[in-house]
C-alpha positions in Angstrom: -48.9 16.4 4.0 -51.0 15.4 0.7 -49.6 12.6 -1.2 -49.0 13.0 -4.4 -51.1 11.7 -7.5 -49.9 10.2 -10.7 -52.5 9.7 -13.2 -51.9 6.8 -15.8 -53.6 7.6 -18.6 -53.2 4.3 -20.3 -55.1 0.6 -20.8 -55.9 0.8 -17.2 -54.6 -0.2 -13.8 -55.0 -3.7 -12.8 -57.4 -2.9 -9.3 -56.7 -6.0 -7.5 -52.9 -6.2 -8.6 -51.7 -7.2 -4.5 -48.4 -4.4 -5.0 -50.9 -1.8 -6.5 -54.6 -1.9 -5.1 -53.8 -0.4 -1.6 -52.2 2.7 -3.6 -54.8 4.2 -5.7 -57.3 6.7 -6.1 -60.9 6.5 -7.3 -60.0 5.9 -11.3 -62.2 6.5 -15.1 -62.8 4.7 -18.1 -63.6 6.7 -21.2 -65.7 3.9 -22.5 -68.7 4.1 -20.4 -70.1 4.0 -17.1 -70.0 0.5 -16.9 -66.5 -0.4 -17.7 -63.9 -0.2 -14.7 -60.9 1.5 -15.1 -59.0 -2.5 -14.5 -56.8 -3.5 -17.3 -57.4 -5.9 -19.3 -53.7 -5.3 -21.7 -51.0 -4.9 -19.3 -49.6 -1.7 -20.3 -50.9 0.8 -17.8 -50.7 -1.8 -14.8 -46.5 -2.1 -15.4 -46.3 1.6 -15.7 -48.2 1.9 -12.4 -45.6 -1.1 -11.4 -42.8 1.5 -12.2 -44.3 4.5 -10.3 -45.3 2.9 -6.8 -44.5 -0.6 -6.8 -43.7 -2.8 -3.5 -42.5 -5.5 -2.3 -39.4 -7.1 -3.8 -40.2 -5.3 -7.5 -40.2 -1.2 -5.3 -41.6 1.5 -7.8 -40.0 5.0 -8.2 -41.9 6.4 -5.8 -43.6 3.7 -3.6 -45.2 6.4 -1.3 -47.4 7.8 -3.8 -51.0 6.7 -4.8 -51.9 5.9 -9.2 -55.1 7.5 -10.4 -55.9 4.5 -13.3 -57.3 6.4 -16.1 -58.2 3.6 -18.8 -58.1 5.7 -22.4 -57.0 2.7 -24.4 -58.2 -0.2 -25.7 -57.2 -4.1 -24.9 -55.0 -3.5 -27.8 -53.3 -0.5 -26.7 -54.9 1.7 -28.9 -56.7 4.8 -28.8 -57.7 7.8 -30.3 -57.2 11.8 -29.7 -60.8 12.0 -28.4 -60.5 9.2 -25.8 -56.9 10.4 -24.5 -58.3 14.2 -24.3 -61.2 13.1 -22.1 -58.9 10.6 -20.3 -56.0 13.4 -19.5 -58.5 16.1 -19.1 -60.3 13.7 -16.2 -57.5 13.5 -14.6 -56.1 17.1 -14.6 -59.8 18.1 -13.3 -60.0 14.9 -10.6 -56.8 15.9 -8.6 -54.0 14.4 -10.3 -50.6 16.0 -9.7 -49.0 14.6 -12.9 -50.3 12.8 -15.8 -48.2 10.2 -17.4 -49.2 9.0 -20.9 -47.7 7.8 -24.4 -49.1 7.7 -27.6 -47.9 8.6 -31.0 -49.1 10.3 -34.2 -47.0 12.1 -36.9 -50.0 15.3 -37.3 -49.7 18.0 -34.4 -53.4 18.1 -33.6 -55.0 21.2 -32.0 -57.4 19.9 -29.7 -54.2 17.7 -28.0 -52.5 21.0 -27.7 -55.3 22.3 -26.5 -55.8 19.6 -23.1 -51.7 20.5 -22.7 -51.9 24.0 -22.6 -55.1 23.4 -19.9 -52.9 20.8 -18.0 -50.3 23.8 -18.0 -52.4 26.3 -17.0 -53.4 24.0 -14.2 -50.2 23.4 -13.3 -50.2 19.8 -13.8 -46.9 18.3 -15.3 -47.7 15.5 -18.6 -44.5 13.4 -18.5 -44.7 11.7 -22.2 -42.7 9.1 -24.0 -41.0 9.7 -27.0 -42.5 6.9 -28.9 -41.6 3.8 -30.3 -41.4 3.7 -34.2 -36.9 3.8 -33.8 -37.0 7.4 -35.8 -36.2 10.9 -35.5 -39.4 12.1 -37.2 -41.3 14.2 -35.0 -44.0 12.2 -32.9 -46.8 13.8 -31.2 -47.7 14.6 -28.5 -44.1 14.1 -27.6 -43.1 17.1 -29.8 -45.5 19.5 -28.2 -44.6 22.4 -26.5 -45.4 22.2 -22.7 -45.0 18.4 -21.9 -41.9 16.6 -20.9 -41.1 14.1 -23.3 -38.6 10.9 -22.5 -36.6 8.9 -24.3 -36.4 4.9 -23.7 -32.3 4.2 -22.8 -31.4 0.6 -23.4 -28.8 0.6 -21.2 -26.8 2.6 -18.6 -25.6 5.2 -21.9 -27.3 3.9 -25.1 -30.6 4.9 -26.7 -32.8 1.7 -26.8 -33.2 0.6 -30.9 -36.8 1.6 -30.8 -36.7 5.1 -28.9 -37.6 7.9 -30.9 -35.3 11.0 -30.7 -35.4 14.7 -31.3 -34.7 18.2 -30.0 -37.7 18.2 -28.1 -36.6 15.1 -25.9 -36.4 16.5 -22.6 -34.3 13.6 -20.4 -34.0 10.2 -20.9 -34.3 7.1 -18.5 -34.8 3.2 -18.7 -37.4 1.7 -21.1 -35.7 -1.7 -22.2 -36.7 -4.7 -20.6 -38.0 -3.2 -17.1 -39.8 -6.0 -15.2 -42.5 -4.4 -13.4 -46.4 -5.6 -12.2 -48.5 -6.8 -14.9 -52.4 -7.4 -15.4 -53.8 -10.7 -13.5 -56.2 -10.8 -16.2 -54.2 -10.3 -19.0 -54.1 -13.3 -21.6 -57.2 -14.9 -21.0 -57.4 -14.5 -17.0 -54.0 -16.5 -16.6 -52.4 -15.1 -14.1 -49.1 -13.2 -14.7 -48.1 -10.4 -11.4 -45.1 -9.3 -13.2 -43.8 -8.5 -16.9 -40.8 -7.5 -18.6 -41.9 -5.2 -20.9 -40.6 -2.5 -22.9 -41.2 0.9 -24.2 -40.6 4.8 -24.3 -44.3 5.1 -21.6 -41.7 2.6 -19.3 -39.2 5.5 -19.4 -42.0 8.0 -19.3 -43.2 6.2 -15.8 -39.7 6.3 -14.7 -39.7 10.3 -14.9 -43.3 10.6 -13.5 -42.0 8.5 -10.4 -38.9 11.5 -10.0 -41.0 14.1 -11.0 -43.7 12.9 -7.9 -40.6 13.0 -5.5 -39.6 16.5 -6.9 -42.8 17.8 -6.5 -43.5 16.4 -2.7 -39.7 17.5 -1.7 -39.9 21.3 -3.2 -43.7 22.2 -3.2 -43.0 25.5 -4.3 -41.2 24.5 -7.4 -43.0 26.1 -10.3 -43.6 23.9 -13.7 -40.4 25.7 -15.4 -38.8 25.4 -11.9 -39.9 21.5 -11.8 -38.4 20.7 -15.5 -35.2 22.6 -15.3 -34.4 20.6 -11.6 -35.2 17.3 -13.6 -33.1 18.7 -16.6 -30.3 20.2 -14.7 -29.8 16.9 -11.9 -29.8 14.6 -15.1 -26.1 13.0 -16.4 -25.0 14.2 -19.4 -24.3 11.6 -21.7 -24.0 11.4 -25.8 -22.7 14.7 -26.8 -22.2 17.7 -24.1 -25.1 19.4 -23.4 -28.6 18.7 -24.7 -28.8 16.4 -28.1 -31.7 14.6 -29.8 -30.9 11.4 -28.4 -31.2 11.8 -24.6 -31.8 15.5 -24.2 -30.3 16.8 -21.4 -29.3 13.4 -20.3 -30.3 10.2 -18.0 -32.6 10.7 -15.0 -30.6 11.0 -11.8 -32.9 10.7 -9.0 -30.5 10.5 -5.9 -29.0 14.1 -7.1 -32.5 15.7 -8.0 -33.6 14.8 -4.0 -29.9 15.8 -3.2 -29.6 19.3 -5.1 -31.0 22.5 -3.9 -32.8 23.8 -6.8 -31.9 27.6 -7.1 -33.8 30.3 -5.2 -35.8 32.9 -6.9 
């Protein structure tokens, strides 16, 4: 059976991280030829930490393999054109799914563009709901076609700095998550593991279910794929879907235990 492949589309993926480097597929930098897809920030290796980590820090899904897609800067920044050729990479180089966060407060059409294509391709973007503590809508999170994640804090609370909004599909933890972080993050010092925090930690979360999802019912389609998450997830805030957590925190042991309906 083919593993599955979740593209972080981020700073990079720290390639000699010891948790991380046996699990990975060939990766891309945006910024040339001649710069690795190894990060430098921290960022995309803790996300990766979160999908398929080992050892005594175990990702979501530890049986999958990370496709480092590096489509950010040492800073963590980026811009539409560098996460459109980083996403669309990724979606043409086998990923399965294609985790990612960034935020803007414009809808742009060429990012709606790369979703629609990831649609079309059948390739799920899992998407935090950004990080600015507002209800304002933040793109890409607000686009139609990706699943977008809200960062809890704890077991039933919205972290402080999680945006919300009807388009928040689920929720799951972004507060604090220790995962692997870069060995060549502040000046080469070496750091294997970070508590960081953010809405692409909750995002990373979801990718890791969605991964499982997708290698336990292959013939889920991508509606089929989000209403399982939507529908396994605990309803919490107000009944039924609200801005906060959407249809509610990620519950992975029911999503691998729950049937999802026949056609």
């Amino acid at each position: 059976k083919p593993f599955t492949t979740v593209a972080v589309v981020s700073t990079g993926v720290d390639l000699n991280h010891p948790d991380l480097k046996n699990k990975m597929v060939t990766g891309f930098s945006v910024y040339g030829e001649e710069d690795s897809a190894d990060d430098v920030n921290g960022a995309g290796t803790h996300m990766a930490g979160v999908i398929i980590g080992s050892g005594s820090n175990p990702g979501v899904a530890p049986n999958c393999k990370i496709m480092p897609v590096k489509a950010m800067n040492e800073d963590g920044e980026t811009k539409d054109g560098d996460l459109i050729q980083g996403v669309a990479w990724a979606v043409d180089h086998g990923a399965s799914i294609v985790t990612f966060t960034a935020e803007g407060t414009s809808q742009s059409k060429a990012l709606d563009d790369i979703i629609k294509y990831a649609y079309t391709k059948k390739v799920p973007l899992i998407v935090g709901s950004g990080d600015n503590g507002n209800s304002s809508a933040s793109y890409p999170a607000a686009s139609k076609g990706v699943i977008a994640v809200s960062a809890l804090g704890s077991e039933s609370s919205l972290a402080e700095f999680s945006n919300k909004g009807e388009w928040v599909s689920v929720s799951a933890p972004g507060q604090n998550i220790l995962s692997a972080s870069s060995t060549r993050r502040a000046k080469n010092m070496p750091a294997k593991y970070a508590t960081l925090s953010g809405s692409s930690v909750a995002a990373a979360h979801v990718a890791g279910e969605i991964a499982l999802i997708k290698s336990k019912y292959p013939t889920l389609d991508m509606v089929g794929l989000r209403k399982h998450l939507e529908l396994t997830s605990d309803d919490i805030g107000n009944p039924g879907p609200d801005d906060e957590f959407g249809f509610g925190r990620i519950n992975l042991a029911k999503a691998l235990m729950v049937q999802p309906p026949k056609k």
